[in-house]
C-alpha positions as CSV (number, residue, x, y, z in Angstrom):
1,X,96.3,103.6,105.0
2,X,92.8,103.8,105.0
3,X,90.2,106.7,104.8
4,X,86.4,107.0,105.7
5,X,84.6,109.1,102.8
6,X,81.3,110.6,102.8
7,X,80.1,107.9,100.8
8,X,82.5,104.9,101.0
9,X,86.4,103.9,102.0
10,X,89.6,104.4,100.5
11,X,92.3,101.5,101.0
12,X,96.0,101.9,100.0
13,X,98.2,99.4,101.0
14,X,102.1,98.8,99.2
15,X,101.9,95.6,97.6
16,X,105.7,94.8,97.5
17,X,108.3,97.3,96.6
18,X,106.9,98.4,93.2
19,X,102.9,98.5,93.6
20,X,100.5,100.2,95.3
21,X,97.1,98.5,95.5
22,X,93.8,101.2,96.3
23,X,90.9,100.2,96.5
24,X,87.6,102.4,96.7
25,X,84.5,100.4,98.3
26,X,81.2,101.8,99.2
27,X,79.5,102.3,102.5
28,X,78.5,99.0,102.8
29,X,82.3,97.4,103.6
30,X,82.4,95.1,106.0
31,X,85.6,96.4,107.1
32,X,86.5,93.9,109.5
33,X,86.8,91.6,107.2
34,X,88.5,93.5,104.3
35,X,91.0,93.3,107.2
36,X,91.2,89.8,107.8
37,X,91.5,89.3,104.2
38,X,93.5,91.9,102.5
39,X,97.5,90.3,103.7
40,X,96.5,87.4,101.2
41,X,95.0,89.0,98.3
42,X,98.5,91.5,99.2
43,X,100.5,88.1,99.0
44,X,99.4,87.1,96.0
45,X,99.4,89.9,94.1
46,X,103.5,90.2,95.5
47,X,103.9,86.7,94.1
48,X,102.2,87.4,91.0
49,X,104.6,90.6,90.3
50,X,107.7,88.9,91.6
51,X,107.2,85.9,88.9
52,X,107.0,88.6,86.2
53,X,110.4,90.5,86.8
54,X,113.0,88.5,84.3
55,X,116.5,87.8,85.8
């Protein structure tokens, strides 16, 4: 979900099933490539929450 603001963006995206990654950018976002880039950094951060639930 994203939304254009008078001065800026704001990104919300599920990372996972227990996070929520926002981010707020400025006016200046290249949002093209905050697209092309944002299913890694998602990725990632999954792993990185995945590695710290204990069995």
């Amino acid at each position: 979900m994203s939304a254009r603001c008078g001065t800026g963006h704001v990104m919300v995206t599920a990372v996972g099933s227990r996070a929520l990654l926002v981010v707020v950018a400025d006016e200046g976002l290249d949002l093209a490539a905050f697209r092309r880039e944002i299913a890694a950094v998602v990725e990632e951060l999954a792993r990185h929450l995945d590695a710290d639930v204990t069995s």
